[in-house]
DSSP file (Angstrom, degrees, kcal/mol; ACC not computed):
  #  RESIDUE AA STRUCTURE BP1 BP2  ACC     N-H-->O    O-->H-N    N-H-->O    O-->H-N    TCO  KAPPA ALPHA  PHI   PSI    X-CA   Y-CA   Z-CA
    1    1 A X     >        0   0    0      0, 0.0     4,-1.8     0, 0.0     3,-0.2   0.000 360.0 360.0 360.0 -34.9    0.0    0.0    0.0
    2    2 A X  H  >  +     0   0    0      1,-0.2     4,-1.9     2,-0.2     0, 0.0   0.689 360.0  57.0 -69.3 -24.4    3.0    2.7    0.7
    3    3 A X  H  > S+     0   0    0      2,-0.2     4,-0.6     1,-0.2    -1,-0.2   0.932 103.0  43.0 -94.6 -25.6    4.1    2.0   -2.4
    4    4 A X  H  > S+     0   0    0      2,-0.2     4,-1.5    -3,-0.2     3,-0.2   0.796 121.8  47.6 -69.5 -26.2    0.9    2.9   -4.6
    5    5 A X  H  < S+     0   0    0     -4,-1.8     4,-0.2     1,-0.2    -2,-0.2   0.944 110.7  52.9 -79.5 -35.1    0.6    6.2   -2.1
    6    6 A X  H  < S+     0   0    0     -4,-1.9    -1,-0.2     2,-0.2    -2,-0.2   0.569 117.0  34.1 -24.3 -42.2    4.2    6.5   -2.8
    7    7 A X  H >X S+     0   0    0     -4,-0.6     4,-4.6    -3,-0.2     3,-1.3   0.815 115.9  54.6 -97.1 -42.7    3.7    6.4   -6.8
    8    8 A X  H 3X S+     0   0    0     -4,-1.5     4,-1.0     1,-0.3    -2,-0.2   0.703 105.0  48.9 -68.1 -20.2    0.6    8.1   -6.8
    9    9 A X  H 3> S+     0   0    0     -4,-0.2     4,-1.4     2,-0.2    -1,-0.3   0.590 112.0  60.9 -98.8   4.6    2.0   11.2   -4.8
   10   10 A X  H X> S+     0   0    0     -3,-1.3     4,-1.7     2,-0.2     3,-1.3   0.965 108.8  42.6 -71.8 -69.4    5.0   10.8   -7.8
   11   11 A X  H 3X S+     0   0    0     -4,-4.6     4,-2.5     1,-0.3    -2,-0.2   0.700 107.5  52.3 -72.2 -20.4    2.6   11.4  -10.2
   12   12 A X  H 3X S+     0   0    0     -4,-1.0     4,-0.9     2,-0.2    -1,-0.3   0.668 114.5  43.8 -76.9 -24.8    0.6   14.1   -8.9
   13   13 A X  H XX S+     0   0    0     -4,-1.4     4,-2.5    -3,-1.3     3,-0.6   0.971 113.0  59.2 -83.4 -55.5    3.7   16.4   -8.3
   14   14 A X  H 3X S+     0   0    0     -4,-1.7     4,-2.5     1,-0.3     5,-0.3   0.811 109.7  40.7  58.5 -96.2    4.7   15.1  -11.7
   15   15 A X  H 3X S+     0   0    0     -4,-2.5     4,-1.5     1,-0.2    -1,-0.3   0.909 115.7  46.1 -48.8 -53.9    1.8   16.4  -13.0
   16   16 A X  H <X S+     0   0    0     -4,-0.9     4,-1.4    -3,-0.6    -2,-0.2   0.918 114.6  46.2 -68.8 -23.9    1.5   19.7  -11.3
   17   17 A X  H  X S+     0   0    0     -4,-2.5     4,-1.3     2,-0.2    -1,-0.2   0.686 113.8  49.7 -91.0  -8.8    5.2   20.7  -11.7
   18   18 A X  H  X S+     0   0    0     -4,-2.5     4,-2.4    -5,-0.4     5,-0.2   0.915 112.4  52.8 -82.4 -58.1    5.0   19.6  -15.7
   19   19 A X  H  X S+     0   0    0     -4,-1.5     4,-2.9    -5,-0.3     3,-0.3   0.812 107.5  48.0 -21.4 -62.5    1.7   21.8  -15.8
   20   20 A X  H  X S+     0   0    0     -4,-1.4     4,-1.8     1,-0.3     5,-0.5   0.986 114.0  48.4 -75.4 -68.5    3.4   24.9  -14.3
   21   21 A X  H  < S+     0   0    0     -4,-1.3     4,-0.3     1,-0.2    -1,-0.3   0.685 111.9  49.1 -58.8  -7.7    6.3   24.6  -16.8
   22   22 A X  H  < S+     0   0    0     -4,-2.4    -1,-0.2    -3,-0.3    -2,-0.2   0.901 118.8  33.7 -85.1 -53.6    4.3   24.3  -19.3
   23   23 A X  H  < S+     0   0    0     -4,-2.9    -2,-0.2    -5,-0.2    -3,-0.2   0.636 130.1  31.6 -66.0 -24.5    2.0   27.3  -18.5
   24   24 A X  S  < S+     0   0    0     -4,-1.8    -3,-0.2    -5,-0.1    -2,-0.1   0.780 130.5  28.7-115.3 -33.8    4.8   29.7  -17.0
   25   25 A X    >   +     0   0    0     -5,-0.5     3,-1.9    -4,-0.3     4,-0.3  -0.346  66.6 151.7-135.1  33.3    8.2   28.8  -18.9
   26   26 A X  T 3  S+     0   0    0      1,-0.2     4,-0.2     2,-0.2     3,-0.1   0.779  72.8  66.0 -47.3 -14.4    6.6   27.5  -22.6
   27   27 A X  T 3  S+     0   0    0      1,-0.2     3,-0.4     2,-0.1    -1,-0.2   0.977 112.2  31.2 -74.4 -33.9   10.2   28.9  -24.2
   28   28 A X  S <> S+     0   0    0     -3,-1.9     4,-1.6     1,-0.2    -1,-0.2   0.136  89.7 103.5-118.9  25.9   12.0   26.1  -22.2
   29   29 A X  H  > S+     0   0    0     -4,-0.3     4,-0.7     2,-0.2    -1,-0.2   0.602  71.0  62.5 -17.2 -68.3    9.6   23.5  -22.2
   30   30 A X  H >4 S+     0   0    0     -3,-0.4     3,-0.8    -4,-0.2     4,-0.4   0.974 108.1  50.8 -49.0-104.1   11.0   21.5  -24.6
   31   31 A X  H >> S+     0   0    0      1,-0.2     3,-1.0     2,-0.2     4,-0.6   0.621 114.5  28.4  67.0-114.4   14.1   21.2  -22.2
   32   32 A X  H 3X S+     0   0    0     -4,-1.6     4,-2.4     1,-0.2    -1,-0.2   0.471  94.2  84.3 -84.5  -7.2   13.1   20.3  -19.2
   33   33 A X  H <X S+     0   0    0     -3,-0.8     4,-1.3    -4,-0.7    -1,-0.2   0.764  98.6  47.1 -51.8 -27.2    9.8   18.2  -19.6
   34   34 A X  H <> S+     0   0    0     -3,-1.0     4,-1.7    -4,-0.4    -2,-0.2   0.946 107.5  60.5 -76.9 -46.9   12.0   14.8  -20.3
   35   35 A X  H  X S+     0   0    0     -4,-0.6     4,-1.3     1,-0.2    -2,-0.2   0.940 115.0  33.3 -39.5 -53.3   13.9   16.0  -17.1
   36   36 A X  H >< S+     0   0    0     -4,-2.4     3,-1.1     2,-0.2    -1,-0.2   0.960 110.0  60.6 -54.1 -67.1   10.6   15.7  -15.2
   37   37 A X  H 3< S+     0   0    0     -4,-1.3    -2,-0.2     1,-0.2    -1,-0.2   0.852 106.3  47.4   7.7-103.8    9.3   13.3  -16.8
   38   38 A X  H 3< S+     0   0    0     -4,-1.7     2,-0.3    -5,-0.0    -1,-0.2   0.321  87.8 103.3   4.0 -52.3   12.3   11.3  -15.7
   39   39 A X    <<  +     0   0    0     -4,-1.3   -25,-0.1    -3,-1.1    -3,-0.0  -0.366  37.4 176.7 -31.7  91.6   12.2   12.3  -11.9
   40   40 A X        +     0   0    0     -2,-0.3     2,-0.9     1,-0.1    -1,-0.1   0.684  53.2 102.5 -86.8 -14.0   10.8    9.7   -9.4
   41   41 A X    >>  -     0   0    0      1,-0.2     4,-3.5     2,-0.1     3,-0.7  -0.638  57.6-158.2 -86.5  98.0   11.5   12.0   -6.2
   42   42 A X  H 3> S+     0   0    0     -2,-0.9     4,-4.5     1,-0.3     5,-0.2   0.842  89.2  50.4 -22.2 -66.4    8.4   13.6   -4.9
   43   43 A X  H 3> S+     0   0    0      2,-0.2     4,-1.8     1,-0.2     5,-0.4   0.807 108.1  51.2 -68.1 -27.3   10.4   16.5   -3.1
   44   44 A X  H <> S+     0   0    0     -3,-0.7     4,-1.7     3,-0.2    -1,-0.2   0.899 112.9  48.0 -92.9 -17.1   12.5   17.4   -6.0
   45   45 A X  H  X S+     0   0    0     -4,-3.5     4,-2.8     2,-0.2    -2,-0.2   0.941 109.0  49.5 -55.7 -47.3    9.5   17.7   -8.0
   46   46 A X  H  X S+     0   0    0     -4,-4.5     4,-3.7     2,-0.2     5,-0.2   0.917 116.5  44.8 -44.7 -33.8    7.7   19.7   -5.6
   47   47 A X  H  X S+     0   0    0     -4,-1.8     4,-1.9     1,-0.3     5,-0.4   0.993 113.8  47.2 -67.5 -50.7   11.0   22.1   -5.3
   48   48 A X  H  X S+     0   0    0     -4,-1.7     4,-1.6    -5,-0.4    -1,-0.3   0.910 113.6  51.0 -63.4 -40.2   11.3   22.2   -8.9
   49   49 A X  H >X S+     0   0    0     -4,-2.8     4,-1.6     2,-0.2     3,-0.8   0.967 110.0  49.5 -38.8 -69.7    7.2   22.9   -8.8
   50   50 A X  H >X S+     0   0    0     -4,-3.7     4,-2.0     1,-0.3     3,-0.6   0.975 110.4  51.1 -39.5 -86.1    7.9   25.7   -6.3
   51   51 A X  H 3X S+     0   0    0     -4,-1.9     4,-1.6     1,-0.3    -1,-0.3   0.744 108.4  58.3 -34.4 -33.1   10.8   27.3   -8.8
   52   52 A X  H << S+     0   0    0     -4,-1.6    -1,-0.3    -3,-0.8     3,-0.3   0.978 108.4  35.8 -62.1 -66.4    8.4   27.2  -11.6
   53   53 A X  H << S+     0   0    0     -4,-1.6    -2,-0.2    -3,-0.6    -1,-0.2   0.816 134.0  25.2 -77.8 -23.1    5.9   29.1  -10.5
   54   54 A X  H  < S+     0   0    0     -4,-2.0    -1,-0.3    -5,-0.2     2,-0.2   0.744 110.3  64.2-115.6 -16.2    7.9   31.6   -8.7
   55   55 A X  S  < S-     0   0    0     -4,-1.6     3,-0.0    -3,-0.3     0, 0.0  -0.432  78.2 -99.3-117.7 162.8   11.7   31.6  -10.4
   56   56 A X     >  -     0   0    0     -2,-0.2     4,-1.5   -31,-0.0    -1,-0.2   0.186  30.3 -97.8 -89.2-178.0   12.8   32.5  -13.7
   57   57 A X  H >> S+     0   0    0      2,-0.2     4,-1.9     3,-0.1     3,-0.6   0.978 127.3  47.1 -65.2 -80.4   13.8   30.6  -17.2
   58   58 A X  H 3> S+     0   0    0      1,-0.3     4,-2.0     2,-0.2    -1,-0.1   0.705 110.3  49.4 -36.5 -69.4   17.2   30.9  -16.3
   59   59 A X  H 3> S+     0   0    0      2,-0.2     4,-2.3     1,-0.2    -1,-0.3   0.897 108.2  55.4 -42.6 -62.5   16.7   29.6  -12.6
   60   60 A X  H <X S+     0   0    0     -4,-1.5     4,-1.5    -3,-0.6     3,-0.3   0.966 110.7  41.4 -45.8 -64.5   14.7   26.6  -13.7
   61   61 A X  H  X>S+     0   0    0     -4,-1.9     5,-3.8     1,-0.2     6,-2.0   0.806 111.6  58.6 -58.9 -29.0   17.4   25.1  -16.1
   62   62 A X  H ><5S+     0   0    0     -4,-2.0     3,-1.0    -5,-0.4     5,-0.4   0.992 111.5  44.8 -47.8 -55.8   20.1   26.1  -13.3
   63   63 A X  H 3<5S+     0   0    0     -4,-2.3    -2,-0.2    -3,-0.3    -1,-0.2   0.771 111.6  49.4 -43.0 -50.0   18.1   23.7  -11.0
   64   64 A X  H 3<5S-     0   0    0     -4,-1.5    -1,-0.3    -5,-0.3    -2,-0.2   0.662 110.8-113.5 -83.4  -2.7   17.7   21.1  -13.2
   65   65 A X  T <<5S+     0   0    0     -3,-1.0    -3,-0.2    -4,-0.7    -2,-0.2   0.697  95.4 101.5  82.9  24.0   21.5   20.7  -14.5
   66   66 A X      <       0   0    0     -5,-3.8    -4,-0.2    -6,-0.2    -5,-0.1   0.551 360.0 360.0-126.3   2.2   20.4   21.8  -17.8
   67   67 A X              0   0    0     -6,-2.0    -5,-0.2    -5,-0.4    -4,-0.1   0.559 360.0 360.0-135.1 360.0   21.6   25.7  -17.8
């Protein structure tokens, strides 16, 4: 059971932090959606969620290895 709440909270930060890069950072999109994508760790999605919504193009890619 820990492990379906476990997958299931994956996918729901997943989801929220691809959403947010999608809607707030569409130039770099491209970029860092496989990164996410990729990403089984809840908490660095959330952060990386958090950094979306509130942090820059530039910021995001830093975060991710990618800038």
């Amino acid at each position: 059971m820990t492990e379906g709440l476990t997958k299931g909270r994956v996918e729901a930060e997943r989801e929220v932090c691809s959403d947010l890069v999608r809607d707030l950072h569409p130039a770099i999109a491209g970029r860092v959606l496989p990164v996410i994508e990729a990403c089984s760790d809840p908490f660095a999605l959330k952060r990386w969620a958090l950094l979306a919504a509130k942090g820059t193009d530039a910021e995001l890619l830093k975060e991710l290895g990618l800038g």
